[in-house]
C-alpha positions as MATLAB code, in Angstrom:
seq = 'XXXXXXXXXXXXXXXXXXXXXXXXXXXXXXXXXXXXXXXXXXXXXXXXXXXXXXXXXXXXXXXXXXXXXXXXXXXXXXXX';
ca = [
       0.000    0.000    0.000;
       3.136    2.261    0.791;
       4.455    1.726   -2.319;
       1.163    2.589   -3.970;
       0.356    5.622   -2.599;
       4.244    6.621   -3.389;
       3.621    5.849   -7.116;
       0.624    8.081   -6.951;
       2.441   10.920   -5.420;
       5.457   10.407   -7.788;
       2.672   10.669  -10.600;
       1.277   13.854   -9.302;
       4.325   15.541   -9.065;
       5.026   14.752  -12.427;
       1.858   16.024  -14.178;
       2.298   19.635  -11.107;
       6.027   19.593  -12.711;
       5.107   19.062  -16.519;
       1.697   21.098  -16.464;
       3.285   24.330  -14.650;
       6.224   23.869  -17.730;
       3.547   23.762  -20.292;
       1.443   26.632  -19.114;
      -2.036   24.361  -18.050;
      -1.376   25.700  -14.524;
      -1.286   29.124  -13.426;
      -0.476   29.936   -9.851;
      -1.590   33.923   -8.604;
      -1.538   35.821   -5.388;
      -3.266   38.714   -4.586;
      -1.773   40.257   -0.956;
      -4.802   41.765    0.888;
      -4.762   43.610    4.084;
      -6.896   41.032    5.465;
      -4.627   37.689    4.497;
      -3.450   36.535    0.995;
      -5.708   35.350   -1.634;
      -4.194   32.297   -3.757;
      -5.864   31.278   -6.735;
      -5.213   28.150   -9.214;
      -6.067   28.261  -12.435;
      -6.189   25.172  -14.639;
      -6.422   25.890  -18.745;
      -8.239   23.094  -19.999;
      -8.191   24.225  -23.154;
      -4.446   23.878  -23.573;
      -4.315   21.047  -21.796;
      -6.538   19.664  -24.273;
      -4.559   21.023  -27.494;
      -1.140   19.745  -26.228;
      -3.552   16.141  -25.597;
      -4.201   16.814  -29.047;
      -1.171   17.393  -30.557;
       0.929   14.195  -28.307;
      -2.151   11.909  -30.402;
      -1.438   13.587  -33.722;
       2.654   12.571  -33.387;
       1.615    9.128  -31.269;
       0.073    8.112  -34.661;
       2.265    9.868  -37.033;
       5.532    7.747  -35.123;
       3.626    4.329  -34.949;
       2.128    4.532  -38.623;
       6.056    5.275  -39.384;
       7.006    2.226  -37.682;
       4.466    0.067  -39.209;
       6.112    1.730  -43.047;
       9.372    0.447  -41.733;
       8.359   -2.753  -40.830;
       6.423   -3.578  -43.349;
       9.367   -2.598  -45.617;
      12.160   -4.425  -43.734;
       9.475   -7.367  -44.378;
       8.966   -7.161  -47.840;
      12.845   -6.709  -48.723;
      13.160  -10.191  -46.306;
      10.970  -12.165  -48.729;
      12.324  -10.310  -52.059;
      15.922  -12.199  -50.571;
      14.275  -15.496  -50.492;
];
């Protein structure tokens, strides 16, 4: 269970680390006389672009693979 919950935590640190880089997080603070007002705001909308875009060059790189190998394949049997 220890180890699960680490995994998890590792995880979410991961996505805080990459999604601050990226620009889906934005972190502001607005100093009031009366305390400190700290707001999060999540862009879903790039979020869902860059989701988008990894998809787009997921399939581009495995439909490049699938060229190669089909090609390694054919010269294989051309040799026999």
């Amino acid at each position: 269970m220890k180890k699960l919950l680490a995994v998890v935590v590792v995880l979410l640190v991961v996505v805080g680390v990459v999604g601050f880089g990226r620009g889906w997080f934005t972190v502001t603070r607005d100093n009031q006389p009366e305390g400190t007002n700290v707001n999060l705001h999540i862009d879903t909308e790039k979020i869902q672009a860059d989701r988008e875009a990894a998809r787009g060059k997921v399939k581009d790189t495995v439909q490049e693979f699938r060229d190669d190998i089909r090609e390694d394949t054919e010269a294989l049997e051309a040799e026999q």
